[in-house]
KEVOTI-978527 format. One record per atom (N, C-alpha, C, O): x negated, y negated, z negated; residue in one letter. Coordinates in steps of 0.2 Angstrom, whole numbers, plus 5000, padded with zeros to 4 digits. Layout:
BEGIN
XYZA...
END
This chain:
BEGIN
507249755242X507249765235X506849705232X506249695234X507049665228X506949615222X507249605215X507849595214X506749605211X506949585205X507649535205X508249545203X507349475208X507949435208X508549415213X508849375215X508449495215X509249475219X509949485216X510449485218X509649495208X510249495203X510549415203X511149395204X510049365202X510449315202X510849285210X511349265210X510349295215X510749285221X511449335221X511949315224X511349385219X511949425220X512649385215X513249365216X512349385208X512849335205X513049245208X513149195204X512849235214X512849165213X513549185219X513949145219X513449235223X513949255229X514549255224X514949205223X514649305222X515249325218X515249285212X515549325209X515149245209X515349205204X515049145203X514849135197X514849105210X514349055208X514749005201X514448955200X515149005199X515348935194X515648965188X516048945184X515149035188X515049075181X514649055179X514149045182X514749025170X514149015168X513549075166X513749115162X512949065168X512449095170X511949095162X511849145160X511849045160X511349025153X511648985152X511948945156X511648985145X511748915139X511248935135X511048995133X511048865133X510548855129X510548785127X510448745131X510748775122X510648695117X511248675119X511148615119X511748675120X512248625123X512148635129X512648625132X511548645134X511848635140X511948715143X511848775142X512148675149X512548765153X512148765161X511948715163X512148825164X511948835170X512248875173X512348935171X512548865179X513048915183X512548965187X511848965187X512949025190X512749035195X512249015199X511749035201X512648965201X512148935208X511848875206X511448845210X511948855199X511348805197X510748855194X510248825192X510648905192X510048965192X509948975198X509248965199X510248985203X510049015209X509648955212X508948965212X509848915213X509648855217X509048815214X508548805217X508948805207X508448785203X507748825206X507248805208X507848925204X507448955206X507248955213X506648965214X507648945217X507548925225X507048865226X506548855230X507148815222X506548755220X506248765218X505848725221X505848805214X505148825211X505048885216X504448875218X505248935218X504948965222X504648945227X504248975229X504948885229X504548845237X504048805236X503548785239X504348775228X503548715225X503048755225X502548735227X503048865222X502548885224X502248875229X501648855230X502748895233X502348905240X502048865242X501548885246X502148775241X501848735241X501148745240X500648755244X501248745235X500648745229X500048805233X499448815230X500248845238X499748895239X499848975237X499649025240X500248975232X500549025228X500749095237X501049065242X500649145236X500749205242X500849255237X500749265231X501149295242X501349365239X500749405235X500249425238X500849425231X500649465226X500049435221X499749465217X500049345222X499649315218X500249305210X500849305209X499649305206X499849295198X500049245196X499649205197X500649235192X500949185191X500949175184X501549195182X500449155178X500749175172X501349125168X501349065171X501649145163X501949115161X501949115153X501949165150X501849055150X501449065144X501849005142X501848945143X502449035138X503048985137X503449015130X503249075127X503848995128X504349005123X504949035125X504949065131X505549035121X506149055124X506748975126X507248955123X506448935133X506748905135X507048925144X506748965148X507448885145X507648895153X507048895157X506948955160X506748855158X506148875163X505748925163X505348945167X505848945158X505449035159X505849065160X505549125160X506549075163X506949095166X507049075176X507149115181X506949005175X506748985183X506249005184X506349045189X505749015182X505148995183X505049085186X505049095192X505149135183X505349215183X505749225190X505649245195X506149205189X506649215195X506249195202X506249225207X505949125202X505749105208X505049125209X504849095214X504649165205X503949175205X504049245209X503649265213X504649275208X504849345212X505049325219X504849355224X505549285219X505849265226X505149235231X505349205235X504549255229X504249225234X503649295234X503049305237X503949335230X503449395230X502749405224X502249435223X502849365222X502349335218X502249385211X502749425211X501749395206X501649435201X501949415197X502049355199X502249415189X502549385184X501949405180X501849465179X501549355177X501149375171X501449355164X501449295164X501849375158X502149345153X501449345149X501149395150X501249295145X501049295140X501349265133X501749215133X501149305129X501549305120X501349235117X500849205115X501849235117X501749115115X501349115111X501049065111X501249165104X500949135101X500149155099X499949155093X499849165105X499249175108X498849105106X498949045107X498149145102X497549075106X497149085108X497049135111X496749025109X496249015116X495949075119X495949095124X495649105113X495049155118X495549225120X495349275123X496249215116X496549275118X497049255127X497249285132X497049185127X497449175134X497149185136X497249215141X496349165136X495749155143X495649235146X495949255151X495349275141X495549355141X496049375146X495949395151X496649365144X497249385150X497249345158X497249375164X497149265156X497049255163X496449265170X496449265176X495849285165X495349315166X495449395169X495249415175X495749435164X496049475167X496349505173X496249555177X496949455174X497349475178X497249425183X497749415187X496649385182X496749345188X497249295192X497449305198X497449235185X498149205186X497949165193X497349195194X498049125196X498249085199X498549015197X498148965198X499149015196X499148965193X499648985184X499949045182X499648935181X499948955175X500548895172X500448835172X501248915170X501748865168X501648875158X501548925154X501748805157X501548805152X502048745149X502448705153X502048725140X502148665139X501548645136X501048675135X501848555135X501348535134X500948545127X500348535127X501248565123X500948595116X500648655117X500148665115X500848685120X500448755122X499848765125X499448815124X499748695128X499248675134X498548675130X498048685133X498448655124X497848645120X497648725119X497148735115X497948775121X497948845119X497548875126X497248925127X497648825132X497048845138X496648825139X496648755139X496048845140X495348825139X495248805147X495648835150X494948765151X494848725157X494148765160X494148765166X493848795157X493248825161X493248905159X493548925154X492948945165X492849035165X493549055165X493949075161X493649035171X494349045175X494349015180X494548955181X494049065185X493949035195X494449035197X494648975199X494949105196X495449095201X496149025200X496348975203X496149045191X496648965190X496648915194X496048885195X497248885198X497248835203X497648765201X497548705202X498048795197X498548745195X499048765188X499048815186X499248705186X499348715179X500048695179X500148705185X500648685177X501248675178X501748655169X501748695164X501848605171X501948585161X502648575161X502948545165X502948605157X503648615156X504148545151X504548505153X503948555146X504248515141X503448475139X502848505139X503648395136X502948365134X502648315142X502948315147X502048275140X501748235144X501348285151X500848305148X501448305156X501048335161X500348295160X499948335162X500248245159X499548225161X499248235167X499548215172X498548255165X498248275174X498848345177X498948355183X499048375174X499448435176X499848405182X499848355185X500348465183X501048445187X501348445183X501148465178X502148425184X502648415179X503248435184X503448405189X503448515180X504048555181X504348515181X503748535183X504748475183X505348425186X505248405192X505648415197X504448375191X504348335197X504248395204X504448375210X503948465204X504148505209X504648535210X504848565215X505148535204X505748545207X506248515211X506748535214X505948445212X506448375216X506148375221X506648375225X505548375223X505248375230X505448455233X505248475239X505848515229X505748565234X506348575237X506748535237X506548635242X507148635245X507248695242X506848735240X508148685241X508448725238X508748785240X509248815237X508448805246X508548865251X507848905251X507248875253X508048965250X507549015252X507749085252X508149125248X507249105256X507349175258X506849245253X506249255252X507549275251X506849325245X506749385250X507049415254X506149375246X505649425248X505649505247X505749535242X505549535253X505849595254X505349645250X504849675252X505449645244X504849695241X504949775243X505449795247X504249805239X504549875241X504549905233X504249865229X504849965232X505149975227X504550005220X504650005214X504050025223X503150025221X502749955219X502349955215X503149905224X502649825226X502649825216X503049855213X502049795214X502049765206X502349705205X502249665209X502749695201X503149645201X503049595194X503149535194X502749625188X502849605182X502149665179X502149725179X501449605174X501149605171X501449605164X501849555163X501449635158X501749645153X500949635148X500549685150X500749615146X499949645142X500349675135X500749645132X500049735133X500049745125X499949715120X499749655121X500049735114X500049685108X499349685108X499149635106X499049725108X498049735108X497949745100X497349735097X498449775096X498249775088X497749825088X497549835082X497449865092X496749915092X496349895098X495949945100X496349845100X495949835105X496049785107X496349735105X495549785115X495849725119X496449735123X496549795124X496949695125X497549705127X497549745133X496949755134X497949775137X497949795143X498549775146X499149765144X498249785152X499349745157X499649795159X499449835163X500249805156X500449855159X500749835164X501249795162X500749865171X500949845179X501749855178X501849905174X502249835181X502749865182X503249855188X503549805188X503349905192X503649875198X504249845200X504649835196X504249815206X505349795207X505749875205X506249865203X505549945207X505749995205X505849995200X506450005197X505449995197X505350015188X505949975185X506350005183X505949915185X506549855182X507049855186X507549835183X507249875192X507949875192X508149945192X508749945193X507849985192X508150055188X508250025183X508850005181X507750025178X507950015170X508549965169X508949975164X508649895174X509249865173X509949905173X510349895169X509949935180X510449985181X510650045175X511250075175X510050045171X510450115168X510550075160X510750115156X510449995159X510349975155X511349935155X511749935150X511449925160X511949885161X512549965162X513149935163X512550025161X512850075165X513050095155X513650115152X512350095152X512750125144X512650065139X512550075133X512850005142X513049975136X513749935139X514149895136X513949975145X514549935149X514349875149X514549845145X514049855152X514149755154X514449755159X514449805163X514849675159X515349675164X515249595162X515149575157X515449555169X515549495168X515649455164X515549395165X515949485160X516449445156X516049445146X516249415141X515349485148X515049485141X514549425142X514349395147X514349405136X513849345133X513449385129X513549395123X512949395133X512349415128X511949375124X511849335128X511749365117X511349335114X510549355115X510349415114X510149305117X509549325120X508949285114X508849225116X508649305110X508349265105X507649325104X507349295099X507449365105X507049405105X506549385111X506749375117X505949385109X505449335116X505649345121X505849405122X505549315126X505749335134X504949355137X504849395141X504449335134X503949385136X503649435137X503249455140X504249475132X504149545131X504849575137X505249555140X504549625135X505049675142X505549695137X505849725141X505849695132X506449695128X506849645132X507249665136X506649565128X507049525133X507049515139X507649515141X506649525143X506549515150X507149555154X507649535157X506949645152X507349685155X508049685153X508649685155X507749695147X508649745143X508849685142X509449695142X508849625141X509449585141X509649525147X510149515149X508949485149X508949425155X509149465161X509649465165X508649515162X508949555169X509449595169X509949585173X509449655162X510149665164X510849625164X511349645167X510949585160X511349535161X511549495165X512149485166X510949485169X511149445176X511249495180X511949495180X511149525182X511449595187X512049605184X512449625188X512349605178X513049615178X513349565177X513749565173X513149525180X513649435179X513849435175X514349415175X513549435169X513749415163X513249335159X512649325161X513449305156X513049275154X512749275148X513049295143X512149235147X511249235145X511449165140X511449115142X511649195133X511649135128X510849135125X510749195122X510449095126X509549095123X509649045118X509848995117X509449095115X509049045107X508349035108X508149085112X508148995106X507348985108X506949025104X506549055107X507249035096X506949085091X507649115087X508149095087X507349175083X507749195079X507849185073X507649225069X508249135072X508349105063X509149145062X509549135067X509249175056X509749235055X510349175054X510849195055X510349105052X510849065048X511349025055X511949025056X510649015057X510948975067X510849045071X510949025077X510749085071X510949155076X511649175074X511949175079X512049175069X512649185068X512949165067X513549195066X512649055068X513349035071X513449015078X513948995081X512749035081X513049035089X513449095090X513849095095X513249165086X513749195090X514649185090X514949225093X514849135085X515349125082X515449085088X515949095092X514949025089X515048965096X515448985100X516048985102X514749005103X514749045110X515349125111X515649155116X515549145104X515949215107X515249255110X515349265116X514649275108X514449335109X514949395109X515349415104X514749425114X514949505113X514649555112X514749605110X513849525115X513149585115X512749595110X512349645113X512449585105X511849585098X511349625100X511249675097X511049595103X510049655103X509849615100X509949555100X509349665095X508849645090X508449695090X508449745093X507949675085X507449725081X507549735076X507749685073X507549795072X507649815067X507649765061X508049755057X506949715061X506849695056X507449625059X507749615054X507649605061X508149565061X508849585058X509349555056X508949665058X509549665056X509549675048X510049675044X508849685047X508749695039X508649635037X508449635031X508649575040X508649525037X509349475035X509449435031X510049515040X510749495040X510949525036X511449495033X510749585033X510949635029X510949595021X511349575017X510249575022X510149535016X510649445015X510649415010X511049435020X511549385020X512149415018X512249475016X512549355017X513249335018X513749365021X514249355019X513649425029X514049405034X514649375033X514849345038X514949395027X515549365027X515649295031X515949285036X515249235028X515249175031X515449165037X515549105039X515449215043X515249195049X515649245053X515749305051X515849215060X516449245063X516149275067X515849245072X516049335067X515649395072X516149445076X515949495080X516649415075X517149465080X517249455085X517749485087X516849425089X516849405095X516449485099X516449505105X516149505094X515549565094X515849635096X516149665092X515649665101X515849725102X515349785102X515449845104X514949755101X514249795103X513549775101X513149725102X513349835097X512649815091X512049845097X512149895101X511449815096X510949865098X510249835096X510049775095X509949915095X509049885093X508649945096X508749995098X508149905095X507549925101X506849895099X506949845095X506349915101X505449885101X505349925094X504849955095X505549935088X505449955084X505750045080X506350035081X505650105076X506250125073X506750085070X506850025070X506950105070X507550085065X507650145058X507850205058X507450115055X507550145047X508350185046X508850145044X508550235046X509050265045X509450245039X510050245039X509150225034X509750205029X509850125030X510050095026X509650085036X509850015038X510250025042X510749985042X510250085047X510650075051X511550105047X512050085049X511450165041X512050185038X512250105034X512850085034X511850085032X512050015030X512549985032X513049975030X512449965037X512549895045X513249945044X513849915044X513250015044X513850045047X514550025040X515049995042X514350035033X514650025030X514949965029X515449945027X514449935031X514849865030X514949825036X514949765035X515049845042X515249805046X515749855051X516249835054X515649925050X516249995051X515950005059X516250045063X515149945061X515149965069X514450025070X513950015065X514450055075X513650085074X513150015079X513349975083X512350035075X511949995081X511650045083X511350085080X511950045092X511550105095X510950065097X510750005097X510550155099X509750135097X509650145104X509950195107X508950105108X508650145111X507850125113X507550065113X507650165115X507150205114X506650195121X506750205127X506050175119X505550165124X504950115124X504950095118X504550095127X503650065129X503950015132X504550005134X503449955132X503349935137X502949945142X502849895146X502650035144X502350045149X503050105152X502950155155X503650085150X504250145153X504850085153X505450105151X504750035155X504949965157X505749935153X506249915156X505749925145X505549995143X505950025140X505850045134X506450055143X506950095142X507050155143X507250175149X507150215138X506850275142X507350335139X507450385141X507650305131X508350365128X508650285126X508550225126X509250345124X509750305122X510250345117X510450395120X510350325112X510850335106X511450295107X511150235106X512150285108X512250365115X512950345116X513350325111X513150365125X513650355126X514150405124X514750395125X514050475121X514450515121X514350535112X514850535109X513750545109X514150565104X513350525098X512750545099X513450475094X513050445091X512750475085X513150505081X512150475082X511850525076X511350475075X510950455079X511550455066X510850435064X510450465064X510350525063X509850405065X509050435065X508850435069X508150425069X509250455076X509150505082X508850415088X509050365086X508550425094X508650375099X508750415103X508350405108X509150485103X509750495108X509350525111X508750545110X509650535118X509350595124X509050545129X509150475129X508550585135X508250525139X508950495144X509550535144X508750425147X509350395151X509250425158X508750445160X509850425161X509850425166X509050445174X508650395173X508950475177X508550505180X508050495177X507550505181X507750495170X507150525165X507050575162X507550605160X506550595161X506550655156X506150655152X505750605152X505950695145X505650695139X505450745137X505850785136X504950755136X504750785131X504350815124X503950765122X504350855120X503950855115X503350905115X503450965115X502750885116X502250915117X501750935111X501650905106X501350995112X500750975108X500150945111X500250915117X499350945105X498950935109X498550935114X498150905116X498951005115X498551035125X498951015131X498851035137X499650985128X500250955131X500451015135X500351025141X500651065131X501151115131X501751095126X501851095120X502251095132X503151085126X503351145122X503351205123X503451095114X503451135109X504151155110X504451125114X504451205104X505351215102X505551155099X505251115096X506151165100X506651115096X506551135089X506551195087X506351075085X506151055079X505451075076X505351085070X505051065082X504351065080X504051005081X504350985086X503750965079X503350905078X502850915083X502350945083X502950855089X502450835095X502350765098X502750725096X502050765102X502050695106X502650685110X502750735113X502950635111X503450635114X502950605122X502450575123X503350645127X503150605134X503650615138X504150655137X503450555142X503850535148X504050525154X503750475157X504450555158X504350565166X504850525169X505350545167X504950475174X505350455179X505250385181X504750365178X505750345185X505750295189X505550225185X505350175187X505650245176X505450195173X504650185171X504450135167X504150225174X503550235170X503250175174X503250175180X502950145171X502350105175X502050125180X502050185181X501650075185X501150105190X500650105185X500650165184X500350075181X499650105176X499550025175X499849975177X498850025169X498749975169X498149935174X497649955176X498549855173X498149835179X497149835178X496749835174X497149855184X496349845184X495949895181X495349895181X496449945178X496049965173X496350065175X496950095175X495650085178X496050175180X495750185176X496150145174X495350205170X495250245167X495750245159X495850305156X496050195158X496450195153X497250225155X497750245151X497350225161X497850215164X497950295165X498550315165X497450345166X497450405167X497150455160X496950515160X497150405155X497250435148X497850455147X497950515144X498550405148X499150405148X499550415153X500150405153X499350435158X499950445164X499650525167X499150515171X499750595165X499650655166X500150675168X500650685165X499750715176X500450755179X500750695178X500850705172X500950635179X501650605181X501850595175X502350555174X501650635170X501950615162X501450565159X500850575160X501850495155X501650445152X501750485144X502250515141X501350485142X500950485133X501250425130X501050365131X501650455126X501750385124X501350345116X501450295113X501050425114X500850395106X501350405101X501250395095X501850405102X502350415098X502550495095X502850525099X502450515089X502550595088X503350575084X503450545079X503650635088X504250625088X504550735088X504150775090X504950745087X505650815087X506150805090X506450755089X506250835092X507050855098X507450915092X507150945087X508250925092X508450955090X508751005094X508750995100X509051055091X509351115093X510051065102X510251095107X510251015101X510450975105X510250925110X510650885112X509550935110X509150895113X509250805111X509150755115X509450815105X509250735104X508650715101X508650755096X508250675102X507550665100X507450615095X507950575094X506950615091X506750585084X506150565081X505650605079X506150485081X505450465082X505050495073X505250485068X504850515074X504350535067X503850485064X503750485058X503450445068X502950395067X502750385074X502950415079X502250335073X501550335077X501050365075X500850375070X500850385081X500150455081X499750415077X499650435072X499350325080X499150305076X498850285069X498350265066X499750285065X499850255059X499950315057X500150305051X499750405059X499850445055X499350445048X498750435050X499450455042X498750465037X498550545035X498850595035X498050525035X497950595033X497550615026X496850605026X497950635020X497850645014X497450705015X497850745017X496850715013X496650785011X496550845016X496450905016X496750795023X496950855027X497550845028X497650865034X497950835026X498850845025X498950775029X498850715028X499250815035X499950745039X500150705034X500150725028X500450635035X500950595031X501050545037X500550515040X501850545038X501950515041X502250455039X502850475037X502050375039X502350335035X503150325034X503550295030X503450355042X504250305041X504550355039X505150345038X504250425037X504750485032X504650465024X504950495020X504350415023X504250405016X504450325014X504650305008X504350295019X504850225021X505750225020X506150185018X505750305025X506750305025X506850325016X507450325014X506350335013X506450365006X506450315001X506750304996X505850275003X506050194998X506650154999X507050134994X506650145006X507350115008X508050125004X508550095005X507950195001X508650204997X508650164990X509150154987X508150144989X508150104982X508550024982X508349984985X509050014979X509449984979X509249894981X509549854984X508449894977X508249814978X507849804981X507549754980X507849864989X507049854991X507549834998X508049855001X507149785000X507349745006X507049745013X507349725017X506249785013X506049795017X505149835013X504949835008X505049875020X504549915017X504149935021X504349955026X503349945020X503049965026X502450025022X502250015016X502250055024X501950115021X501250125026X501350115032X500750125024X500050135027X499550185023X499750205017X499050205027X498450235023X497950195020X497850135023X497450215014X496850175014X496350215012X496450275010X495750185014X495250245013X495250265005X495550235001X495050315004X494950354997X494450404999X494450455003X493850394994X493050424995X493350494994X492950534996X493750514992X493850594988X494150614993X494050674994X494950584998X495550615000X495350605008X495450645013X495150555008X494950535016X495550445017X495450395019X496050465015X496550415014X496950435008X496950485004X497350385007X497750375002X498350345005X498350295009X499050365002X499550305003X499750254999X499750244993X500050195004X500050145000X500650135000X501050175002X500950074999X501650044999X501649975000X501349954995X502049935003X502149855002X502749835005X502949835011X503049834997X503749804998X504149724994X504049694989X504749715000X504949654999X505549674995X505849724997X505749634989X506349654986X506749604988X506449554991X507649634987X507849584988X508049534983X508049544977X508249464987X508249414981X508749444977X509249474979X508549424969X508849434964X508749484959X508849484953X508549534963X508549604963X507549624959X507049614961X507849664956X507049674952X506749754953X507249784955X505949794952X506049854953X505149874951X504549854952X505349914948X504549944947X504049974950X504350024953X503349974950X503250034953X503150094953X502950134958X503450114944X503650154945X504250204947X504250264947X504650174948X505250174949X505350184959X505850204962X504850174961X504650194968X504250254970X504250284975X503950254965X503450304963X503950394964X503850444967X504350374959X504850404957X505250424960X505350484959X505750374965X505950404970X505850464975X506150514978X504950414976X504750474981X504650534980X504550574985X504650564972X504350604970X504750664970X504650724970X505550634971X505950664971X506250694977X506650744976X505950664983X506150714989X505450714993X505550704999X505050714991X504350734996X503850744993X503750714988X503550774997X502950834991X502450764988X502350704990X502150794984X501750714981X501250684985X501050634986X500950754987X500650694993X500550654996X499950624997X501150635000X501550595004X501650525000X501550475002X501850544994X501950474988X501350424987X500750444987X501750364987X501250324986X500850314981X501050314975X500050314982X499650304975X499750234973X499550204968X500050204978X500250124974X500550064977X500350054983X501050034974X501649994976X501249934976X500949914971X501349894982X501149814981X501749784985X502049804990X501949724978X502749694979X502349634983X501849624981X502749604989X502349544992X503049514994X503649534994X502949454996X503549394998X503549425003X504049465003X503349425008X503549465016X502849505020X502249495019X503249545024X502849585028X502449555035X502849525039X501849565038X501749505043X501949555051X501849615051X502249525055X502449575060X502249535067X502049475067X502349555071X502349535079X502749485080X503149465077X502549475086X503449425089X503849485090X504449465088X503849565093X504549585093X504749655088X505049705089X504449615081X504549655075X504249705072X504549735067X503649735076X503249765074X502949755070X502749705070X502749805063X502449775056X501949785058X501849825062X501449745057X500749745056X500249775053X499849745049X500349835054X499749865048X499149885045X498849905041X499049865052X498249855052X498049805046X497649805041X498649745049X498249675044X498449685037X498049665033X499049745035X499149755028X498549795025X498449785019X498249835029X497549875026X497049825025X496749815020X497149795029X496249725028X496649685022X496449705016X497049655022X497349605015X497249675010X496849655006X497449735008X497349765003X496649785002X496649824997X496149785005X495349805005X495149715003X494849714997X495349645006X495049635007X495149555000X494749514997X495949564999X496149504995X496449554989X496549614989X496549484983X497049494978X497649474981X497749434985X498149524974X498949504976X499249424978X499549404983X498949384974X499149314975X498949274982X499349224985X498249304985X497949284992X498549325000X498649315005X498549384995X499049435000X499649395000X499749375006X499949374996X500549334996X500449275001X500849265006X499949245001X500049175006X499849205013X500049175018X499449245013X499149245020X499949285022X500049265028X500449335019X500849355023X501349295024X501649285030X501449255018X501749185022X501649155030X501849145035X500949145026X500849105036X501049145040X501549125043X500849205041X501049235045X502049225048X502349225053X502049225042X503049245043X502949175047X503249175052X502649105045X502749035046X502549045055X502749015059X502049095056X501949075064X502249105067X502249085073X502849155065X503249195068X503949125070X504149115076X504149095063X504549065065X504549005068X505048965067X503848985072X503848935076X503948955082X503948915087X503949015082X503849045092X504549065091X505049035089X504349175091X505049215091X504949285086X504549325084X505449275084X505349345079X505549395081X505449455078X
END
């Protein structure tokens, strides 16, 4: 068993299928197979053995693709790191997880620090001047393009994932050759992949989004890996017109950002198939998409510590709101506090049992056994199951508020601003309040053109959820700041409303949107 015997196996049966395209250029079958057969041996060269860590601290270009494929084929760990990491937060990770050596480019390279890093042995420069480094090209010419993969076991750890760390310091979540190519299999099983689809890959390859649900299961179904390096909504939608995409994964916040377009302009028929993940998805975004393009985006559902695919909205019968029933050899359920499973339609922690769960996080048993009980992973997520056993995320345990004592859950009051005609995007938080404990807030993007008050939001929510729940006050800003794989940030929306005025909130959420659109959205 190996991660990468999907591309060995696609090089047998279609080696002069193309494999990736990226910028104009293309790679077959056995020009992926054979490139990673070259980096796997320059490892070897280099020292690199079985179970040492290999990080990879890159963008969305092909080499993080070789580089992936042959760090496996030699038994080696995959560490990804989030591109747009800096210094004390890379050293942290490689510190951490004890890299070995690290692939990087040359601009990225001023992001690692040279000293308090024993095990580090070698550096590996991708795009840019190598300098004192090595230079990705120059190990791939001196290597041979034959090699034998490494017989993992289906346990062995295969892939470091670290968290976003937005309450902490990050943690790795370990994840096995079992873990990813289960998830590949059941990933390739309900979206139908079959040789003949072109998935669009613009969502970081760092994260287990891209990695699993589209680069690996892709490659195991011989299909091909169209990579955008980032996600700009204007050139996202003419390569899918180029290329004939047939596959669309995103994050919620990308489809609310095409919503906000033309689609007219652009030839998307090649598309047979919507999907999103890493994030909820806002129910009146998704009834939108449906109105006006007549297709659904199925949803699914999952961590990066359940590799991370774990339900899905749905091969048999689709319901907004819902991310569907668990996948294949998974199970779920809705717990209380004492983690006893509640009745359908009671409010609990969603947990998670099967082949997709992580080994734990690295290095770290006591974090690992906060969340992994009895074999059920905790996922923090408080979600309801219906009379048909389909499940429904309700919020994060985290990001619940707590008014007066009184629950409020941000994305039931989120799905209720979203109906307002000029609101484009919307994120809802708590803030302290000396009298309530918290208070709700609101910060939203209109769409252009479009005007709105706040009263007039105020207002809507008053109209379907107890006042409570409504916000004590609407703040209008140009954009919301989010992660690479579209998670709002709300921590930093609480600090900017404690700490800045309106005008100051406005720029700092700019940069942020501008750091986004230098890596991946």
């Amino acid at each position: 068993m190996n991660i990468a015997q999907n591309i060995a196996r696609g090089r047998r049966l279609f080696p002069n299928r193309e494999a990736l395209v990226f910028e104009g250029k293309t790679f077959t079958y056995r020009d992926l197979d054979e490139l990673s057969n070259r980096f796997g041996n320059s490892l070897s060269g280099l020292g690199v053995v079985r179970g040492d860590r290999v990080a990879l601290f890159l963008p969305n270009i092909p080499e993080f693709v070789i580089a992936y494929l042959g760090v496996h084929k030699i038994g080696g760990i995959v560490v990804s790191l989030n591109a747009m990491l800096k210094k004390d937060e890379v050293k942290f990770i490689l510190q951490d997880c004890g890299a070995k050596l690290v692939i990087t480019t040359a601009e990225m390279r001023q992001e690692l620090v040279g000293s308090g890093l024993p095990c580090l042995e070698h550096v590996v420069i991708t795009e840019g001047e190598a300098g004192n480094d090595i230079a990705f090209e120059s190990v791939l010419e001196r290597a041979s393009a034959k090699l034998a993969l490494a017989d993992m076991g289906r346990d062995d750890p295969a892939v470091i994932v670290y968290t976003s760390g937005t309450t902490g310091f990050p943690k790795g979540a370990t994840l096995s050759h079992g873990n990813v190519i289960s998830n590949v299999y059941s990933k390739n099983h309900y979206l139908n992949m079959c040789p003949t689809d072109r998935l669009l890959l613009y969502v970081p390859l760092f994260h287990c989004f891209g990695q699993n649900a589209i680069l690996n299961s892709g490659l195991n179904a011989c299909s091909t890996i169209v990579l955008q390096r980032r996600f700009d909504p204007e050139r996202t939608l003419e390569i899918v017109g180029k290329e004939r995409v047939t596959l669309f994964c995103g994050v919620p916040t990308a489809y609310i950002r095409l919503l906000n377009m033309d689609l007219s302009r652009y030839d998307l028929s090649s598309i047979r198939y919507y999907f999103t993940a890493a994030a909820p998805m806002p129910v009146e975004i998704a009834q939108r998409w449906y109105e006006r393009l007549g297709i659904v985006i199925n949803e699914g559902y999952g961590l990066t510590e359940t590799s991370p695919f774990a339900s899905y909205n749905h091969e048999l019968r689709y319901k907004f709101g819902s991310i569907g029933t668990p996948i294949e050899n998974v199970e779920m359920r809705i717990v209380d506090a004492d983690g006893q499973e509640v009745a359908p339609g009671e409010w609990g922690e969603i947990v998670i049992r099967g082949p997709n769960v992580m080994l734990g996080y690295w290095n770290r048993p006591a974090e690992t056994a906060q969340v992994i009980k009895n074999s059920w992973f905790h996922s923090g997520d408080i979600g309801v199951m219906d009379d048909e056993d389909y499940f429904y995320i309700v919020d994060r345990l985290k990001d619940m508020i707590n008014v007066s004592g009184f629950k409020v859950y941000p994305a039931e009051v989120e799905n209720v601003i979203y109906q307002h005609p000029a609101v484009a995007e919307v994120a809802v938080y708590g803030m302290p309040d000396p009298v309530k404990g918290e208070i709700v807030q609101a910060s939203v993007v209109l769409k252009d053109a479009y005007s709105a008050t706040e009263q007039e939001i105020v207002t809507l929510c008053r109209e379907q959820v107890a006042k409570f729940k409504c916000p004590q006050s609407v703040k209008f800003v140009n954009l919301i700041p989010k992660n690479a794989t579209g998670k709002v940030l709300k921590r930093v929306l609480r600090e900017d409303s404690q700490n800045l005025s309106a005008p100051e909130i406005n720029w700092q959420l700019s940069q942020t949107e501008s750091s986004l659109e230098k890596t991946d959205d």
